[in-house]
N, C-alpha and C positions, 0 to 999 in steps of 0.2 A: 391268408396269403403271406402274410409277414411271418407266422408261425412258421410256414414252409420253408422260407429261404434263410432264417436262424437256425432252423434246425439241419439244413443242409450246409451252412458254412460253418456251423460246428462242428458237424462230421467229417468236413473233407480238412478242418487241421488240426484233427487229431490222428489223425491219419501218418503213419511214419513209414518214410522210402525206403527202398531196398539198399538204397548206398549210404543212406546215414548210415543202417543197419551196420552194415559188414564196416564201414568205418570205427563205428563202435567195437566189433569184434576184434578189427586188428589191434584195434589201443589195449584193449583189454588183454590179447594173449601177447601182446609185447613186454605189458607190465609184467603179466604173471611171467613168461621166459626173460624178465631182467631180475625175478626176485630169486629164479632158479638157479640162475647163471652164478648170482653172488652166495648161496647158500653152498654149491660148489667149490665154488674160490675159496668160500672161509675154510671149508672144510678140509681142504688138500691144505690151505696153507698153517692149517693145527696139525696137520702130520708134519711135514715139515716143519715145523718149530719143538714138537713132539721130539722129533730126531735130531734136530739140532743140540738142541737140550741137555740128550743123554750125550750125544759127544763131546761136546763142551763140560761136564760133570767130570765124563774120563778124561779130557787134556789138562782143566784145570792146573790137577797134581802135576803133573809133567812139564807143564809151561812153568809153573812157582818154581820147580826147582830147576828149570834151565836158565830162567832169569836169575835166581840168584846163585849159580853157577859163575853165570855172563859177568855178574855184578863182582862176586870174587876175586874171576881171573883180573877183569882190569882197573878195579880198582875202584871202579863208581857205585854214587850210591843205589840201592833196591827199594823201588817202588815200595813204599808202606801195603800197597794192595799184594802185593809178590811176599814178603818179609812178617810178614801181622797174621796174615790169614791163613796162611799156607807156607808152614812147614816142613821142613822135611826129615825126614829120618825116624826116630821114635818119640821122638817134640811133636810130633804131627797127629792129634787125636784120631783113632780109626771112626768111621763114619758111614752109614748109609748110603749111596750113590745110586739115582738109576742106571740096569745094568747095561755096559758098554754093549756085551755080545745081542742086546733087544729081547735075551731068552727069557728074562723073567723080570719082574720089577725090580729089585733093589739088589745090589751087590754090594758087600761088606769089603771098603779099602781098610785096607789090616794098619796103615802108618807110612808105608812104603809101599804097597801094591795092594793088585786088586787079590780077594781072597777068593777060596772054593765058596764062602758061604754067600749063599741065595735067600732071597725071601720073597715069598708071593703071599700077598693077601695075610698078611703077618705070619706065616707061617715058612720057618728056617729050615732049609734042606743044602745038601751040598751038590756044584756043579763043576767041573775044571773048568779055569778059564783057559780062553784059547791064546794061544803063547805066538 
């Protein structure tokens, strides 16, 4: 008889409800749709920084030399970061840039602007920039 009633109160708590149950399932698809949610997020926000990037690469040149423009006319001094780095005119090393127009990877700034030449996947062809 003792056989009996051990062996019956082992079975009945092992025994699992239907509301653990689905409580279990909600935790579990909540995790997985917050693992989703942020694998999203990163991913939009590497495009956006992607883009940021290459436009920030094209203003560079153009900010350096409006600041020390600014810095010219009135007489103060140019940021070391403006004056050091970024050059203008044919003092200004030509350079690789990701390309502004997004058409293809890299664009050739010639000293003073951006050039026809392109390169994708190292390999140099020419595209007009757009004016």
């Amino acid at each position: 008889m003792n056989a009996i009633v051990y062996l019956v109160a082992t079975t009945s708590c092992q025994k699992t409800s239907t509301a653990a149950t689905i409580t279990g399932s909600v935790i579990l698809l909540a995790i997985i749709g917050g693992i989703v949610v942020a694998v999203i997020a990163n991913a939009s926000a590497r495009r956006k920084l992607t883009a940021a990037n290459a436009e920030l690469a094209y203003l560079r040149p153009e900010n350096a030399r409006l600041q020390q423009w600014v810095g010219s006319m009135s007489g103060s001094p140019v940021h070391d970061a403006y004056s050091s780095g970024y050059m203008t005119g044919s003092a200004r090393p030509s350079q690789w840039h990701p390309d502004p127009s997004g058409r293809h990877q890299h664009r050739l700034w010639d000293g003073t602007q951006w050039s026809d030449q392109v390169a994708d996947d190292g390999v140099i062809s020419t595209d007009a920039v757009d004016r």
